[in-house]
C-alpha positions as CSV (number, residue, x, y, z in Angstrom):
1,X,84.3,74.3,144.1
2,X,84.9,71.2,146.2
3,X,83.2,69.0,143.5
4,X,85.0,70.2,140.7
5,X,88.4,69.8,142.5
6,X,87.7,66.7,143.6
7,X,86.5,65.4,140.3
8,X,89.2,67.0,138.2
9,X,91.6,65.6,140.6
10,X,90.9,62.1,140.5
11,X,90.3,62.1,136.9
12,X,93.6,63.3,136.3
13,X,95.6,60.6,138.9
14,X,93.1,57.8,137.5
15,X,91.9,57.2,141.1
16,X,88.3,57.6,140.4
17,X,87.2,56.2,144.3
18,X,90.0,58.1,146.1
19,X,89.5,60.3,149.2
20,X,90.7,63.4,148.9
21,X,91.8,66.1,151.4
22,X,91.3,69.1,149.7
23,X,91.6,71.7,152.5
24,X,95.1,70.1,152.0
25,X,95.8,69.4,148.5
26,X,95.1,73.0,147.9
27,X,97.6,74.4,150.3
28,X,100.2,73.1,147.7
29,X,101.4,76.1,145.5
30,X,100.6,74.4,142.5
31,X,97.6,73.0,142.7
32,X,95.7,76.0,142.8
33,X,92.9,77.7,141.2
34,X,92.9,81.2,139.8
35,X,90.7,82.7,142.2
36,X,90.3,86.2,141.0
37,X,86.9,87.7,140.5
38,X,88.2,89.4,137.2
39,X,89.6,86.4,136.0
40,X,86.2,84.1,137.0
41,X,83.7,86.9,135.5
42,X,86.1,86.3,132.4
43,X,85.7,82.7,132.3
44,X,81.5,83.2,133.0
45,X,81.2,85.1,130.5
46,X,79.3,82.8,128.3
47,X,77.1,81.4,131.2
48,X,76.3,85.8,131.7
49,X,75.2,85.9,128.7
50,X,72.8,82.9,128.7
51,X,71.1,84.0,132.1
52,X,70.6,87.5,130.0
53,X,69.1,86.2,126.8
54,X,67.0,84.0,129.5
55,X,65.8,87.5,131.4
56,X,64.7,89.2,127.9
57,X,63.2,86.0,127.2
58,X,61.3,86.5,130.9
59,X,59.9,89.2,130.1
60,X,59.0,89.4,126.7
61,X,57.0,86.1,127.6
62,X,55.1,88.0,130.7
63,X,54.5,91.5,128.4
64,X,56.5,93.2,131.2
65,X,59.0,95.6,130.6
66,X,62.3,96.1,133.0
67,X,61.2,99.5,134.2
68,X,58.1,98.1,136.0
69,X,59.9,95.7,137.7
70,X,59.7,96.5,141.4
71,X,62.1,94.0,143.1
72,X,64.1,90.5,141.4
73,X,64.1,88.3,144.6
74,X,66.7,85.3,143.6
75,X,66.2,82.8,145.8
76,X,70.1,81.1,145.9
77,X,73.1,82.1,147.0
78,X,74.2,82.4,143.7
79,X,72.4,86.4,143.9
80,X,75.7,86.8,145.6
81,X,77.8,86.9,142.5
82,X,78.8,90.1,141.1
83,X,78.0,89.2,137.4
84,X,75.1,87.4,138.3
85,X,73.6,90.4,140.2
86,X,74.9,92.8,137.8
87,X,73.1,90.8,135.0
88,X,69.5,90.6,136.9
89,X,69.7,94.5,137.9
90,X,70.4,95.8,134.4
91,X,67.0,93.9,133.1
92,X,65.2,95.6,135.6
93,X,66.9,98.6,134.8
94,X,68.2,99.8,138.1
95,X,72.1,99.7,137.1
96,X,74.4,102.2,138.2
97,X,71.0,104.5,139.9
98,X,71.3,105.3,143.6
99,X,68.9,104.0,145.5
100,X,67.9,101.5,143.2
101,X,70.4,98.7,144.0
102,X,67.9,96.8,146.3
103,X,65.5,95.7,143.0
104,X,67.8,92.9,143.0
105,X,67.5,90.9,146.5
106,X,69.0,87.8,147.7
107,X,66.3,85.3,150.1
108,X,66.6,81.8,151.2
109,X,63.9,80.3,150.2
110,X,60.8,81.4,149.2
111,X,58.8,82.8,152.4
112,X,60.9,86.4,151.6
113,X,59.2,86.2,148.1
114,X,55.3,84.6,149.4
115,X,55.4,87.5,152.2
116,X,56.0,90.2,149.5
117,X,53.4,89.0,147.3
118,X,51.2,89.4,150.1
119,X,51.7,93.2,150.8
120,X,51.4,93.9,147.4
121,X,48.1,92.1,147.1
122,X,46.9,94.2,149.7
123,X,47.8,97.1,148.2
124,X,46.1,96.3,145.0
125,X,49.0,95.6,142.7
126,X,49.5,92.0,141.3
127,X,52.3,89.8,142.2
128,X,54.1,87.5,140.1
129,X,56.3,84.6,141.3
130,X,56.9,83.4,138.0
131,X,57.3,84.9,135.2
132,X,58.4,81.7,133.2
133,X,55.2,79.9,133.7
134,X,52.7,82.4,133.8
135,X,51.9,85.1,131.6
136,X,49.0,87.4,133.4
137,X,46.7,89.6,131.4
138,X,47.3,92.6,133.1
139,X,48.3,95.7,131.8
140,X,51.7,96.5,132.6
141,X,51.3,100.4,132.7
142,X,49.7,100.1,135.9
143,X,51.0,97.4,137.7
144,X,54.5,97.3,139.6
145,X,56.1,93.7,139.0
146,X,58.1,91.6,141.5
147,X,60.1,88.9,139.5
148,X,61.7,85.3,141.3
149,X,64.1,84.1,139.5
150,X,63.2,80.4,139.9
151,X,65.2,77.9,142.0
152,X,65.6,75.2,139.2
153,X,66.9,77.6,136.9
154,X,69.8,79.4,139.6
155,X,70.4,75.5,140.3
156,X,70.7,74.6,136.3
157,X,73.1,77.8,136.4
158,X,75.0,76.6,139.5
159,X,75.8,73.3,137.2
160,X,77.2,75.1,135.0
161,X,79.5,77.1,136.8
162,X,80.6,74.1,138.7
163,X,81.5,72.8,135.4
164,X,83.6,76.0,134.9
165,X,85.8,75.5,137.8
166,X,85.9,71.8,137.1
167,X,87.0,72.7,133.6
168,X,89.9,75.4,135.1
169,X,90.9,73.2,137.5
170,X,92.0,70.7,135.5
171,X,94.0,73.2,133.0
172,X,95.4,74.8,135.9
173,X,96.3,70.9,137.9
174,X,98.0,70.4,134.4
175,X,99.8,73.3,134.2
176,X,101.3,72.4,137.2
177,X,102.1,68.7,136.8
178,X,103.6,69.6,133.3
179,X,106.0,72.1,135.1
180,X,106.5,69.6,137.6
181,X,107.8,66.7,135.3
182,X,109.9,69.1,133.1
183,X,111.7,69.9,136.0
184,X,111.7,66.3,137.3
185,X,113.5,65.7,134.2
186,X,115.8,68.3,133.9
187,X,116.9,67.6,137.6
188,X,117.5,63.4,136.7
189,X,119.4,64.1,133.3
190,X,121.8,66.0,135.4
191,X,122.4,63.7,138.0
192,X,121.6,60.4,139.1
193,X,120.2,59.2,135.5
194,X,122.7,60.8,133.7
195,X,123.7,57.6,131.9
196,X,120.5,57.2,130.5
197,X,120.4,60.6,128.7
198,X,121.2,59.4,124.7
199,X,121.4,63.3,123.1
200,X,121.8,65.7,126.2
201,X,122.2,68.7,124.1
202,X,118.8,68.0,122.5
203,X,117.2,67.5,125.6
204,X,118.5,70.4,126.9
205,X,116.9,72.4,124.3
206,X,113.6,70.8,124.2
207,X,113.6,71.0,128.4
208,X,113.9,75.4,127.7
209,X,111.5,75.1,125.1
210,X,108.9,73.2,127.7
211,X,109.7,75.7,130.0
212,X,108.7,78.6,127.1
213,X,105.5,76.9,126.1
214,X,104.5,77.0,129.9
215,X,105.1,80.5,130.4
216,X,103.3,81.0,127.1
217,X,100.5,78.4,128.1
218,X,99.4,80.6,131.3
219,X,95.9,82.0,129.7
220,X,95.7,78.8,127.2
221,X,92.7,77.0,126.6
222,X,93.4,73.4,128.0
223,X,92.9,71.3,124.8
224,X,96.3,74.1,124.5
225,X,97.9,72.6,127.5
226,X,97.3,69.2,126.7
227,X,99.0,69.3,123.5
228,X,102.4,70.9,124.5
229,X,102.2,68.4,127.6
230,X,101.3,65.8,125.3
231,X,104.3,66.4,123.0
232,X,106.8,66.6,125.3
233,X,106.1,63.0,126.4
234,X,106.1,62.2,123.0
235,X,109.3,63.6,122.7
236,X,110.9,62.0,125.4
237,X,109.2,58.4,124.5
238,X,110.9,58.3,121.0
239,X,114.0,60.0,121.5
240,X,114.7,59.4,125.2
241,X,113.2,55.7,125.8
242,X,115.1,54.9,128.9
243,X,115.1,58.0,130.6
244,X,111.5,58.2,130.0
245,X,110.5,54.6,131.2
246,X,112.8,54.9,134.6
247,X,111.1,58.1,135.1
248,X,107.6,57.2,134.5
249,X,108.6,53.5,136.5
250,X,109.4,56.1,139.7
251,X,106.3,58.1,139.1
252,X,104.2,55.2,139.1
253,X,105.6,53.4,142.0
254,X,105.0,57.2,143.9
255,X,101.1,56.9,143.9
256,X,101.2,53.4,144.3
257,X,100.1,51.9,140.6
258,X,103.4,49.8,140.6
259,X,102.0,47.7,144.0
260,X,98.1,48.1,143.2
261,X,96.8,48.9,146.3
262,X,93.6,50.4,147.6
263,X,92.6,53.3,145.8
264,X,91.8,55.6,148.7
265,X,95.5,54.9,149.8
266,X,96.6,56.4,146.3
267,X,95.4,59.6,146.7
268,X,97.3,59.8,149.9
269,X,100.6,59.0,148.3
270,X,99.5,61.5,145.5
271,X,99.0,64.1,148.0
272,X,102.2,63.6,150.4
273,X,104.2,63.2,146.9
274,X,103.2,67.1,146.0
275,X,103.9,68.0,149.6
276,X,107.5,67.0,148.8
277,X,108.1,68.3,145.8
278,X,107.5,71.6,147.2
279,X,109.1,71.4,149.9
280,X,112.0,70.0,147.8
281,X,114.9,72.1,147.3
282,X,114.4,74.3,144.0
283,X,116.7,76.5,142.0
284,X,116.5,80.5,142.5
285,X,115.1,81.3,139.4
286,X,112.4,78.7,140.3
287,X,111.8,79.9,143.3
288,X,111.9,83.8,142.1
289,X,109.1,82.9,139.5
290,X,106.7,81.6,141.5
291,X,107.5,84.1,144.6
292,X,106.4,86.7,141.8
293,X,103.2,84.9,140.7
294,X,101.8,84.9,144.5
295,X,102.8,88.4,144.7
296,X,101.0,89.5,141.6
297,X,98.1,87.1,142.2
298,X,97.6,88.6,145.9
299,X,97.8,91.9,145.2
300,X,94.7,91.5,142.9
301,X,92.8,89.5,145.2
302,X,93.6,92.8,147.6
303,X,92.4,95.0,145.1
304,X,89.6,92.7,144.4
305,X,88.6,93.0,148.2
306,X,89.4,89.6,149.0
307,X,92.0,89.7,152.0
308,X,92.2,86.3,153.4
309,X,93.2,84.7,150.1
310,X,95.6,87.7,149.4
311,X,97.2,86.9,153.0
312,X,97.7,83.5,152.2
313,X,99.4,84.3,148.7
314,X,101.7,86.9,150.1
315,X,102.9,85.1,153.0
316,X,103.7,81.8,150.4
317,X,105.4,84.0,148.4
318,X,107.8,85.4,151.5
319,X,108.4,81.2,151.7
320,X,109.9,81.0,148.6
321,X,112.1,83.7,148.9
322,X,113.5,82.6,152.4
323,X,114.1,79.4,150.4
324,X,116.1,81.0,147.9
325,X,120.1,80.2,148.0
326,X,121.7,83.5,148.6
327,X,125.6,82.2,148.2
328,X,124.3,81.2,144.1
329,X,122.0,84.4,143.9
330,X,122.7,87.0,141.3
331,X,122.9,90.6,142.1
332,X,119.5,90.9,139.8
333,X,117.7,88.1,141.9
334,X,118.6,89.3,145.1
335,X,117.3,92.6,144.2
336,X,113.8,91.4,142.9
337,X,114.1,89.2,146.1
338,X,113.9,92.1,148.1
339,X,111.3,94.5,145.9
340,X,109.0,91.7,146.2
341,X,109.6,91.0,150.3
342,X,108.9,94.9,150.8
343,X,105.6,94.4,148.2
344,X,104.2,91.3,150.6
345,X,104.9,93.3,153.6
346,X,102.9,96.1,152.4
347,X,99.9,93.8,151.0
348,X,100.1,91.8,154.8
349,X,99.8,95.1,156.4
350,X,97.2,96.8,154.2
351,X,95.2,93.2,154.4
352,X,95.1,92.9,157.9
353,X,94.6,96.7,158.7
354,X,91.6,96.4,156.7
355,X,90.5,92.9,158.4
356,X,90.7,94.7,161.7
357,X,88.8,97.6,160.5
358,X,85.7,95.1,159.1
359,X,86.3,92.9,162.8
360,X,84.3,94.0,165.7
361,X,86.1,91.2,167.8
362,X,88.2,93.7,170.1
363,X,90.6,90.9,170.9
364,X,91.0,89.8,167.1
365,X,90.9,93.0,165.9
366,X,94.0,94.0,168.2
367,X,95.8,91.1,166.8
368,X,95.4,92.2,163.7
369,X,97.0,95.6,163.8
370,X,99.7,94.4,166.0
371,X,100.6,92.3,162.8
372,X,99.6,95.1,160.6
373,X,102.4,97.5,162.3
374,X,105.3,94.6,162.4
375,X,104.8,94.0,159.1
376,X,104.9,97.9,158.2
377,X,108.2,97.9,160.3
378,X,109.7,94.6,158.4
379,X,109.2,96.8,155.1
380,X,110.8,100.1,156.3
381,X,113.4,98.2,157.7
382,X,114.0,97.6,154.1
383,X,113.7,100.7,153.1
384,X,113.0,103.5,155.9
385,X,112.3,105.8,153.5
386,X,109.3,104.6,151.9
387,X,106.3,106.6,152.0
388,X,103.8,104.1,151.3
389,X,105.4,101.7,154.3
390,X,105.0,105.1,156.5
391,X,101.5,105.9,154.9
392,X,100.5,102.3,156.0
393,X,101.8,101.9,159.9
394,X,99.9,105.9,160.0
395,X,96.7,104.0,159.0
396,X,97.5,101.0,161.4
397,X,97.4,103.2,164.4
398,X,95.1,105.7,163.3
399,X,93.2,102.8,163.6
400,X,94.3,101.6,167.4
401,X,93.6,105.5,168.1
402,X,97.1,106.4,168.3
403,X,97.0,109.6,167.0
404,X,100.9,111.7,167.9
405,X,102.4,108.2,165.8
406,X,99.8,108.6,163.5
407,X,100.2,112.0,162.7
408,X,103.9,112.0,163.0
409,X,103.9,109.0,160.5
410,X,101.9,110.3,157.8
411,X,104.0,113.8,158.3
412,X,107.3,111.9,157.6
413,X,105.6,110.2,154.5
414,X,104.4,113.5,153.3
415,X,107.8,115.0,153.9
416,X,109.1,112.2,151.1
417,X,106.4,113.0,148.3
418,X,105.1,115.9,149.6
419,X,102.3,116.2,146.7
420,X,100.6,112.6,148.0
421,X,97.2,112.7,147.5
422,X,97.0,109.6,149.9
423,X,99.2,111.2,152.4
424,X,97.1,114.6,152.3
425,X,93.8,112.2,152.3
426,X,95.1,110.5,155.4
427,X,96.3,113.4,157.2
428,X,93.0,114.8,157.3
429,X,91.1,111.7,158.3
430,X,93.6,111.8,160.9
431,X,93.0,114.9,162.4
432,X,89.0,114.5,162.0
433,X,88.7,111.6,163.8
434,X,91.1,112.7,166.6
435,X,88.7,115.7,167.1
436,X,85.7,113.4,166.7
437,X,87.6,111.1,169.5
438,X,88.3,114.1,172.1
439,X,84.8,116.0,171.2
């Protein structure tokens, strides 16, 4: 992931010998990649494919069939993948069986895999380490197989995701820096450069129509992204020459191509000038949009099990709504405003509840639900009636053992929707552990 930001980054500012911060160029809203597992299976789904084909191909080459497979050690991290593991335990035909999920086995290096081999020798049944360059005479029917996925080929594999992410990175990056120059040049016509503007009408229209083609652009391919980005400077070349030279003049000077200094001091003008813009003061609807984005975004990651990245999301998405102008709000922004700082308040607490949970740290772990329970208290002092707010801070201190507040919690909820299945599943987790606490 580092490597493809880092290459997709300089590529894109031209700053091919630049050092990069990226544990700080990723903090910016913007600049970010779509992290989701559903959305990265999507993207691998070509690269699932060709590790499949290359199993069938395995085993067809060794006479083995995927039911006498005994155990697939894959010695790389990479056995950590979902798809990847998914892939290697339906050729060895232990999908979706219980019990049979440990075929597929993650190991280090290959002393796991040597030590194996060994037991099986001495239990009479042949072991093979390689099924791509060996094909043993054996007869299948009465041998049990172990297959090792070689290194080389998990590292060829690796490659190619990197060149995945390297590949979405840059469509995302450019995504971004499209937005960010529309609005750039929405934000000069109407002010300082004003003068410069020769049809302002027609600018205004082909500014919304940017702003549609990004919305539309979201799930585009990037050769997509390229071309609407790539007209719109074209546009603003031919039929707004001076606007478009003074801004690309300012851009320039930003990074530091005007002066032509040291590379590595580019990128840290790059990276500062993206701190500003979103820091910079941006319009409501602005503001609202991308609010909504890192609420959507986080409450996948949530579902997806990821609760760092969905705490991070949430909490920049309660940033831009504190930044939004309430005196030039609408009645409908401030409304969605609010629905979506009671949704991050109940992903923050469900996140951190389930942190705690997973942490055996006492210390951290009572941090964590004390955060839990203030932000289950910010959202019902949004709305006190809402049972999934109450459902929440009953699960926070179920958790700390606090059983009356518990109980007394998920009865109020209960009261409100009375036929919750949650409610009625917590209720009785609640009193079992409480007797399981006493007993």
């Amino acid at each position: 992931m580092s490597k493809a930001c880092m290459k997709a980054i300089r590529a894109l500012c031209d700053v091919n010998q630049a050092a990069i911060d990226l544990k700080f160029i990723l903090k910016n809203s913007d600049v970010r990649y779509d992290i989701t597992r559903k959305h990265f299976d999507k993207l691998c789904a070509p690269l699932q494919a060709k590790l499949r084909a290359f199993l069938e191909e395995t085993f067809s080459k060794a006479g083995v069939a995927g039911t006498n497979v005994v155990a697939a050690d894959v010695l790389n991290s990479l056995a950590r993948s979902a798809w990847i593991h998914s892939t290697i335990a339906e050729a060895v035909h232990c999908e979706g069986k219980a019990g049979k999920a440990a075929k597929v086995r993650w190991v280090e290096d290959g002393g796991a895999g040597a030590a194996l081999g060994a037991v099986y020798w001495a239990a009479d049944k042949k072991y093979v380490d390689n099924l791509v360059d060996r094909n043993p005479p054996y007869r299948t029917d009465k041998l049990l197989f172990i297959v090792v996925i070689p290194p080389q080929w998990m590292t060829a594999m690796e490659t190619d995701i990197q060149k995945v992410e390297q590949g979405e990175l840059e469509r995302r990056y450019l995504l971004a820096h499209f937005e960010s120059y529309a609005f750039e040049i929405q934000q000069a016509a109407m002010t300082v450069k004003e003068g410069l503007v020769r049809n302002a009408e027609q600018l205004k229209k082909e500014i919304k129509d940017a702003e549609t083609a990004l919305g539309a652009l979201h799930q585009a391919p990037l050769e997509e992204v390229k071309h609407a980005y790539e007209n719109f400077r074209s546009y603003l070349m031919n039929s707004e020459p001076r606007l478009f030279e003074a801004i690309e003049n300012e851009r320039a000077t930003r990074i530091g191509q005007a002066k032509g200094i040291d590379p590595r001091r580019t990128m840290d003008i790059v990276v500062s000038q993206l701190g500003q813009e979103s820091n910079a003061k941006l319009p409501n609807a602005v503001l609202l949009k991308r609010a909504k984005r890192d609420t959507e975004e986080a409450s996948q990651l949530l579902t997806d099990g990821q609760t760092d990245l969905a705490v991070y999301l949430a909490n920049q998405s309660l940033g831009y709504l504190s930044n939004m102008d309430a005196k030039t709000a609408s009645d409908a922004d401030k409304t969605a405003a609010i629905e979506l700082q009671l949704h991050n308040y109940l992903q923050l607490a469900k996140a951190q509840t389930t942190e705690a949970v997973e942490d055996r740290a006492i210390d951290y772990r009572s941090t964590l639900l004390t955060q839990a329970l203030d932000n289950c208290n910010k959202a019902l002092a949004i709305d006190s009636k809402n049972a999934d707010a109450l459902f929440q801070r009953s699960a926070a201190y179920m958790s700390m053992n606090d059983f009356s507040r518990a109980k007394a919690d998920v009865d109020a909820g209960l009261a409100i929707v009375p036929g919750s299945e949650t409610g009625k599943a917590l209720s009785a987790e609640i009193t079992e552990r409480q007797h399981s606490h006493t007993a």
